[in-house]
C-alpha positions as CSV (number, residue, x, y, z in Angstrom):
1,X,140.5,317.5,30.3
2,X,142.2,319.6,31.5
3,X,145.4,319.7,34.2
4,X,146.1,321.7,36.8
5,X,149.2,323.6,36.4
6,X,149.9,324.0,39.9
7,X,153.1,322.8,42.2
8,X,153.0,320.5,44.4
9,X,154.9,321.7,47.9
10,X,157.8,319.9,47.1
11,X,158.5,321.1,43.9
12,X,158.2,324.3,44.9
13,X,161.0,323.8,47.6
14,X,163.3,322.1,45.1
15,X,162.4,325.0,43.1
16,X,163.7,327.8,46.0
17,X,166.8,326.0,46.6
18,X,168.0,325.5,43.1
19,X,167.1,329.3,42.2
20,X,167.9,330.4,46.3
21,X,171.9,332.3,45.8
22,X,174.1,330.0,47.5
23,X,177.1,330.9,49.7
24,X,180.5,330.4,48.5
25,X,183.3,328.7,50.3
26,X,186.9,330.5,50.8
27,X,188.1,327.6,48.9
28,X,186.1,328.4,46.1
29,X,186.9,332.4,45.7
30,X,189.5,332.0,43.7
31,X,192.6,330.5,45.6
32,X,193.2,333.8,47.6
33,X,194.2,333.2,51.4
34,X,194.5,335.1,54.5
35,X,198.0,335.7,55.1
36,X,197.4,337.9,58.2
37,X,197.8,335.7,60.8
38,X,200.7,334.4,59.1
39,X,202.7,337.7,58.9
40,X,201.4,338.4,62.6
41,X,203.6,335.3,63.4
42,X,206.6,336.5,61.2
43,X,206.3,339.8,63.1
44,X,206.7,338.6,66.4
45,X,209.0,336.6,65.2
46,X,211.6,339.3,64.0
47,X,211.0,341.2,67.1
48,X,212.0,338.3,69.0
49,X,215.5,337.7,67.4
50,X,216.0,341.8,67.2
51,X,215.5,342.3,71.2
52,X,217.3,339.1,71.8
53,X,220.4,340.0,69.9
54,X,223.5,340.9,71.4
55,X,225.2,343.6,70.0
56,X,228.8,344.2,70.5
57,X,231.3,346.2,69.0
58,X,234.8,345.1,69.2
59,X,237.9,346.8,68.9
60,X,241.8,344.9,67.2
61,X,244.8,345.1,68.3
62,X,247.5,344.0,65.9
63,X,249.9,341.9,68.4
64,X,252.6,339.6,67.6
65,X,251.8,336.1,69.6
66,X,255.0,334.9,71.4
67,X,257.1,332.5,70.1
68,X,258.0,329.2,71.5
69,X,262.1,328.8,71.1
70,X,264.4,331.0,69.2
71,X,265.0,331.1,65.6
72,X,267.9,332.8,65.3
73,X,268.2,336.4,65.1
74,X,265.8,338.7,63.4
75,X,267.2,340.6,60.2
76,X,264.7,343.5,60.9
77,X,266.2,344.5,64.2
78,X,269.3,346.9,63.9
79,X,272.6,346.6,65.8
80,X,271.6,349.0,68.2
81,X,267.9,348.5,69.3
82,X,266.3,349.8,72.3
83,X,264.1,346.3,72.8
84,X,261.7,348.1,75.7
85,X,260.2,345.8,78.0
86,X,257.5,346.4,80.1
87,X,257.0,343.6,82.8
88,X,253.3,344.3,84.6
89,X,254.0,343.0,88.0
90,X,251.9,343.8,91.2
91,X,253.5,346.6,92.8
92,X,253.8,348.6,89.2
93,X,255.9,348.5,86.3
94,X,259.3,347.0,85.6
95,X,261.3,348.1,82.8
96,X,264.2,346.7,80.4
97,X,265.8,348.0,78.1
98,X,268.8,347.6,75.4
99,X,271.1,349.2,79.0
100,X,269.2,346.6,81.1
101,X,266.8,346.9,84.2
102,X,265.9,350.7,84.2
103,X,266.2,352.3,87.9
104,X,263.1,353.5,89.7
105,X,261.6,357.0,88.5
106,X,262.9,356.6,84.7
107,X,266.5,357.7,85.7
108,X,268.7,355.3,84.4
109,X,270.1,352.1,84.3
110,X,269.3,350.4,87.9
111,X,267.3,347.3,89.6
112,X,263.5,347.5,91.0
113,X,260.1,348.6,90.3
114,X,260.7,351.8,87.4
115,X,257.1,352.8,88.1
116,X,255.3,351.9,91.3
117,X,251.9,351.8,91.5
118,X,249.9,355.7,92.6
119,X,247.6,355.2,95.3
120,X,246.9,351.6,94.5
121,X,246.6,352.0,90.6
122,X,248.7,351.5,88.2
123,X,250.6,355.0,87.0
124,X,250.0,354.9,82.7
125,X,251.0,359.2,82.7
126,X,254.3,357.8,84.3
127,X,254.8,355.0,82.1
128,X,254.2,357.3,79.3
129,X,256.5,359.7,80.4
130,X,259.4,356.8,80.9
131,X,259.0,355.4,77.6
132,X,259.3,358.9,75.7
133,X,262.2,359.5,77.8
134,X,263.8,356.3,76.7
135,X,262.6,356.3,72.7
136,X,264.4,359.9,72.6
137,X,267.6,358.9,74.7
138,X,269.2,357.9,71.2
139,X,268.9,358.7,67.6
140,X,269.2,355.1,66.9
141,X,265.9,354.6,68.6
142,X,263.6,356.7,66.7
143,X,262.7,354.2,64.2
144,X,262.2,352.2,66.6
145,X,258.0,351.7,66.6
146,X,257.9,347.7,68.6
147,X,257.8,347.2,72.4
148,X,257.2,344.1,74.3
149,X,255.0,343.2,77.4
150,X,255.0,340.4,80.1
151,X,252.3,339.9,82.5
152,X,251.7,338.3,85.8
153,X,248.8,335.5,85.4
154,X,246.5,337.8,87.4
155,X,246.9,340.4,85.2
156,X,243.4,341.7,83.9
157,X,243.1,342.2,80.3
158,X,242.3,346.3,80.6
159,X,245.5,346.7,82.0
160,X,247.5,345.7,79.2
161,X,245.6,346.9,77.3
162,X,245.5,350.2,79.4
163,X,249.6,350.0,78.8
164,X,249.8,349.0,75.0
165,X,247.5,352.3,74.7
166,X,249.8,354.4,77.4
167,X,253.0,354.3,75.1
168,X,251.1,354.4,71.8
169,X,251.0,358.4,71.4
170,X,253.3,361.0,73.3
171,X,250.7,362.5,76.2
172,X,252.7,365.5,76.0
173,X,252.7,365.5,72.1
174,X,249.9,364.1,70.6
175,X,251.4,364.5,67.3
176,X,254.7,362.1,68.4
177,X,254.1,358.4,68.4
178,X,255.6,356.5,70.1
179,X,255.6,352.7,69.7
180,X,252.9,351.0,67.3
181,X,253.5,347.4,67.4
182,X,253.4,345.8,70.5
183,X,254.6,341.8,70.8
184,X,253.4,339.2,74.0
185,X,256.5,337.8,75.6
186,X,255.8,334.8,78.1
187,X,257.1,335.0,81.5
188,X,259.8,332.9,82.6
């Protein structure tokens, strides 16, 4: 007898799929992933914090803070000192000095405003002016590199600043300084 060598349907189905190529999952390619989407996020991510950012670029001014009560007096100021003050008031700038109150227009020793205001704004040229006049009234002032300032409470910020850069540098001569340390005193 003899058998007949053919398939039966089945076995020729169970035939196709064993020997049929199979598709392979991601999981089993060999561990790679898709990190696409994940740098997409990243991306977005670091343009967000970049355009959010605020950038600012700040400027120092070395200042000394004022004190609360005297200590004495300082060892680094000489006999004769010139000890400039420049009081910011409304109407302009008043002015002290080692002589006292200095007179309207720079001229000497005197009460008042020295430097009233120009047209509603405060006159920095003139304070300039007043404060290289006064350094070069005495040889014992030219070493003389601190000035003080007082402000009224509604005094902005740019206009002491505005004045601490006004007697900085001679506007006449850019090569003189004038004063380079400036210290806060506190209006009684």
């Amino acid at each position: 007898m003899e058998q007949s060598t053919s398939l039966s349907a089945a076995q020729r189905a169970k035939i196709r799929r064993l020997v049929a190529p199979r598709e392979i999952s991601p999981d089993e390619e060999g561990g790679e992933l898709n990190i696409i989407p994940f740098l997409d996020i990243i991306t977005n991510i670091l343009i967000f914090v970049l355009a959010t950012i605020a950038v600012t670029f700040t400027a120092t001014i070395n200042t000394t803070p004022p004190s609360s009560g005297g200590k004495g007096v300082r060892k680094d100021i000489q006999s004769m000192a010139l000890n400039l003050t420049i009081l910011i008031v409304n109407d302009g700038f008043s002015i002290k000095a080692a002589g006292g109150n200095v007179a309207p227009g720079c001229t000497g020793p005197g009460v008042g405003i020295a430097i009233p205001k120009r047209g509603g704004q405060y006159d920095y040229e003139a304070l300039n002016a007043c404060g290289s006049k006064l350094k070069s009234a005495s040889p014992d002032f030219a070493d003389e590199n601190q000035f003080y300032v007082t402000a009224n409470p509604g005094t902005d910020y740019q206009t002491i600043v505005s004045v601490i850069d006004a007697l900085r540098v001679d506007m006449r001569d850019k090569s003189k300084t004038l004063f380079t340390d400036v210290a806060f005193k506190v209006p009684l």
